[in-house]
C-alpha positions in Angstrom: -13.4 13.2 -47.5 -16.5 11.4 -48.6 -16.5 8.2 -48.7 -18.9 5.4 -50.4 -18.9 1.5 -50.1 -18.3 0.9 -54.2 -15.0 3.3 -53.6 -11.7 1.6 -54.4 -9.8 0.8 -51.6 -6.8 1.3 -53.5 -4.1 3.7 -52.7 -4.0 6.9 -54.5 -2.3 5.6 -57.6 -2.8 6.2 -60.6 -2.9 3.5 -63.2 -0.4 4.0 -66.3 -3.0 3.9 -68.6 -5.2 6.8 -67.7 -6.6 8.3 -70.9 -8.1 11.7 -70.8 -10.6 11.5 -74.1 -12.8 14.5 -75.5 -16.6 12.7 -76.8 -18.2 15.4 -78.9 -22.0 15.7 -78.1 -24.9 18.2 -80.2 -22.9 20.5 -82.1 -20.1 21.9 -79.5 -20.4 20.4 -76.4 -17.7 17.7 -74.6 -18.0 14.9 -72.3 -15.0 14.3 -70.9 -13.8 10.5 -70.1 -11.1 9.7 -68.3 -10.6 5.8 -68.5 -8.3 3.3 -66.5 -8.4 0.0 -68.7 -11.4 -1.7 -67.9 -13.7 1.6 -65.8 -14.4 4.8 -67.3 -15.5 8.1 -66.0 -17.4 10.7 -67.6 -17.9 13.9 -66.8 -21.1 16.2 -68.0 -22.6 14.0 -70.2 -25.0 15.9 -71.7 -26.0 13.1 -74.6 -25.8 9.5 -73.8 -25.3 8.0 -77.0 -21.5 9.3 -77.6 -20.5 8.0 -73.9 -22.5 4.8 -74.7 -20.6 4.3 -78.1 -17.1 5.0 -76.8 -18.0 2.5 -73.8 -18.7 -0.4 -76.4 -16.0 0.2 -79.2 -13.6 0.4 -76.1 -15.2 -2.2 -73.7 -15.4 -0.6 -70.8 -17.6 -0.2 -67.3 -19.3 3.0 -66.2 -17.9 3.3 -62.7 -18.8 7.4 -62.4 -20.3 10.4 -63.2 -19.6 13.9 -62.1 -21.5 16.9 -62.7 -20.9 20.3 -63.0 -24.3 22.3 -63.0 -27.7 21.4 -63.6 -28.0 22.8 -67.4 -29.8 20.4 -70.0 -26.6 20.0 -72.3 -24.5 18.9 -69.4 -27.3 16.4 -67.6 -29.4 15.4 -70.4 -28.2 12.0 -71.0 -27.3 11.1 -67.1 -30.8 9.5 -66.7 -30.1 7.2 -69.8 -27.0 6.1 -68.7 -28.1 4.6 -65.4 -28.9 1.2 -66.4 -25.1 1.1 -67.9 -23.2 2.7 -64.3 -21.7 0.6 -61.7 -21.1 3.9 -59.0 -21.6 7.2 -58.5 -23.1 10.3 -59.9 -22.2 13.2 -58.0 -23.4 17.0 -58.5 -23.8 19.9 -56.5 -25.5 20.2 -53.9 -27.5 23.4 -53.9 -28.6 22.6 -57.6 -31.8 20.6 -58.9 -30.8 17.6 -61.2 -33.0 15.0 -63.3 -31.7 12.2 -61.0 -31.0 11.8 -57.2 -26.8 12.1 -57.1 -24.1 12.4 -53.7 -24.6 16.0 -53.4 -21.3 17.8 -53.0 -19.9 21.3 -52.2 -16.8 22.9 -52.3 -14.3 21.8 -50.2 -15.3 17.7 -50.1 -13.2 15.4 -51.7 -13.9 11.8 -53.4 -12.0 9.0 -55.4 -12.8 7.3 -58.1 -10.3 5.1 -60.2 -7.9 5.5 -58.0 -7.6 9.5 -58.2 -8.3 11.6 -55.9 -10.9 14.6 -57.5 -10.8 17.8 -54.9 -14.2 19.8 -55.4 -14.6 23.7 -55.7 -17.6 26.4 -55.2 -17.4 28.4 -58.6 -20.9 30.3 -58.5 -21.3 32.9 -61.8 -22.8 30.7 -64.3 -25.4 28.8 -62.5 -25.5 29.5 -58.2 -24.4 26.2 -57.3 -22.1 25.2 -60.3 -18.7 23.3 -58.8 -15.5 22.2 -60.8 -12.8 18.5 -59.6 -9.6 19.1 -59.9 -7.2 16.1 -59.9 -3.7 15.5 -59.6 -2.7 12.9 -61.0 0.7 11.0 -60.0 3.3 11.7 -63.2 1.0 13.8 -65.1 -0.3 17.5 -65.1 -3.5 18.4 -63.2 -6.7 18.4 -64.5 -9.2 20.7 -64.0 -13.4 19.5 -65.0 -15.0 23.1 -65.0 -17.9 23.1 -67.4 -19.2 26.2 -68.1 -17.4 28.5 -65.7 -14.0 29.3 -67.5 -13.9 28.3 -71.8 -10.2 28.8 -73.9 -10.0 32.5 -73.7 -13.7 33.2 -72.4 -16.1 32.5 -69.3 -19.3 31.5 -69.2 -22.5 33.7 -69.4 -24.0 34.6 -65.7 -27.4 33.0 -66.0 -27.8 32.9 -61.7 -24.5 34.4 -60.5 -23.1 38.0 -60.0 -20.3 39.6 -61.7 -18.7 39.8 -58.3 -19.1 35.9 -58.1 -18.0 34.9 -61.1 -14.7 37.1 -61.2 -13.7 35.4 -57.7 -14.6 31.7 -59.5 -12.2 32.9 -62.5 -9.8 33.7 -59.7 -9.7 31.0 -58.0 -8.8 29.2 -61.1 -6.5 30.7 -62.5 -4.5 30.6 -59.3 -4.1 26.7 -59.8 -1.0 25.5 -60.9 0.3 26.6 -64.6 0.3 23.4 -66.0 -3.4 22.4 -65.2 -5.3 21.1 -68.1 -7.9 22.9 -68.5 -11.2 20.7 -69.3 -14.4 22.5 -70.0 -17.3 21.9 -72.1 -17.5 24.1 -75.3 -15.6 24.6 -78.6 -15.8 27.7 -78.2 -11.8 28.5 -78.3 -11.9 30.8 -81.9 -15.3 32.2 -80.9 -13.5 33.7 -78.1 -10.1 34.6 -79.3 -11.4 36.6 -82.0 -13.2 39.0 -79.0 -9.7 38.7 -76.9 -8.5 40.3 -80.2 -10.9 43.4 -79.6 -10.3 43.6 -75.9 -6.4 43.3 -76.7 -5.4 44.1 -80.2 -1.2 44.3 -79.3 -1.3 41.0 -77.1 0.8 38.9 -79.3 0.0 35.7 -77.2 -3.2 35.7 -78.8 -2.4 35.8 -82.0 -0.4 32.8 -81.5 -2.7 30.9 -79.8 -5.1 31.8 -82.4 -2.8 30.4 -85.5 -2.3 27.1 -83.3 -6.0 26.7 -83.0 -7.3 27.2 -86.5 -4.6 24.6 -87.2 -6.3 22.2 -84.8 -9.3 22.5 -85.9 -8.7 22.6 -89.5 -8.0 19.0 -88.9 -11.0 18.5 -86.6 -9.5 18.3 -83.8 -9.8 20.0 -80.5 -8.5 22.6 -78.8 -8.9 21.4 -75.3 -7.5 20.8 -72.8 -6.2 24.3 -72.8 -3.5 25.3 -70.1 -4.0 27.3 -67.3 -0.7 29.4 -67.6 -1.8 30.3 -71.5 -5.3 31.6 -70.3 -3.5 34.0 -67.8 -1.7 35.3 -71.2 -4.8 35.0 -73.4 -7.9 34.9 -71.3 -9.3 39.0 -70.8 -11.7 37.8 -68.4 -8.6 36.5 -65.8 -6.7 39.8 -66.7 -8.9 42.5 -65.5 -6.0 43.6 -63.5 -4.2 44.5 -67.1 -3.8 48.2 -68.2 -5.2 47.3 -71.6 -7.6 45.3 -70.4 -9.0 48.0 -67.9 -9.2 50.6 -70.8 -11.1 48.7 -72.8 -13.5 48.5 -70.2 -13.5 52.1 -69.6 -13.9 52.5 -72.9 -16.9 50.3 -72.7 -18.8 52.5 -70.0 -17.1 50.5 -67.0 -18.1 52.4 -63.8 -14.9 52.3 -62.6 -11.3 50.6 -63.1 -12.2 47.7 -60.1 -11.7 44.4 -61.3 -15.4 43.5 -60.6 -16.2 46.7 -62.7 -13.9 45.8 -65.7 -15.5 42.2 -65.3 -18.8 43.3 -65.5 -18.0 45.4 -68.7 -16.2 42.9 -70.4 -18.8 40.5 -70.1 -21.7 42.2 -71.3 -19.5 43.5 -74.5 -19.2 39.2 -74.8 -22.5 39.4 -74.5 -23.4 41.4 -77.7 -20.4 40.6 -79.6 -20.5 39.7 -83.6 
């Protein structure tokens, strides 16, 4: 595990007063926060000025920043937020960033507030992007994944092959059912209404779909989203799914292989209206 000299020394327990907050940033985007009390962590931040607001109004310290991938809405306001941090920024390794950050690949491990955050390779959106995963004590996993897996979508492959990305999905989805699922876009509905062309009879979409609009008819969001719904909801973890598989066929897959029906799916994404 790495380990840095501003790292609590603290066993790996988890403050009662964790909070897990959603800052909206540009027009969809979320930087995640998790605070403690008096340190707060922020994950992608994109835009400074929402993390520097909910800093002030809730008077806390900057103690960390992770990154996901080295895209403009998820690094943007790291720079400006320097002068404000008292630790960290860590990114991957294999990716160019606007600042210098503890690079860090799949497989490390690092603390901050107390929690321990595990890191993974999940290559398909960008080549290097990586997602933390935390458990912390009392309270379902969480899973920071940016722009590799949305609410009932994935990301577009900008640098990665459909190969890649399908074994990324994979590897997320195999994480426990109750894993809050923390990404970067509200792009739930967006994506629901194309799970409702690539499965018209799965009634677990439909559902979802009715709880979301209710969310954010009241502006709220629809993240986290669980990990056990997006095996039910999610068409790009269920290329393994007979209806699923014939809707890529039926899209000019080459063949019923999972990285086929991937492939297919995801262009159709790509052109959807």
């Amino acid at each position: 595990m790495l380990s840095l000299p501003w790292e609590s020394r603290r066993p790996w327990i988890l403050p009662h007063t964790l909070e897990l907050s959603a800052l909206t940033a540009f027009t969809d985007n979320y930087v995640w926060m998790l605070e403690d009390g008096p340190c707060a962590v922020v994950v992608d931040p994109g835009d400074a000025a929402p993390v520097r607001a909910a800093l002030t109004e809730r008077k806390l310290r900057l103690v960390g920043i992770l990154v996901t991938h080295h895209h403009a809405d998820h690094v943007g306001g790291v720079a400006d937020l320097l002068p404000l941090l008292e630790g960290p920024v860590y990114g991957p390794a294999t990716e160019s960033l606007p600042v210098a950050v503890h690079k860090l690949r799949g497989g490390d491990e690092i603390s901050l507030l107390g929690l321990r955050f595990k890191v993974l390779d999940v290559p398909g959106h960008t080549a290097g992007h990586i997602a933390y995963v935390a458990e912390p004590p009392g309270q379902a996993p969480l899973l920071f994944c940016g722009d590799t897996l949305f609410s009932a979508g994935c990301g577009r492959l900008f640098e990665g092959t459909p190969a890649q990305m399908l074994a990324s999905l994979e590897q997320l989805a195999a994480l426990p059912g109750a894993t809050r699922v923390c990404c970067a876009h509200e792009y739930t509905l967006a994506n629901l209404r194309f799970a409702r062309a690539v499965e018209p009879d799965n009634t677990a979409i439909a559902q979802y779909e009715v709880l979301c609009r209710g969310l954010r008819s009241r502006s709220l969001p629809t993240l986290p989203a669980l990990i056990e719904r997006e095996r039910q909801v999610n068409p790009f973890l269920r290329c393994n799914e007979p209806e699923v598989i014939a809707a890529a066929c039926a899209r000019g897959a080459s063949s019923r292989d999972p990285v086929d029906v991937f492939a297919a799916i995801r262009q159709w994404k790509n052109e959807f209206r």
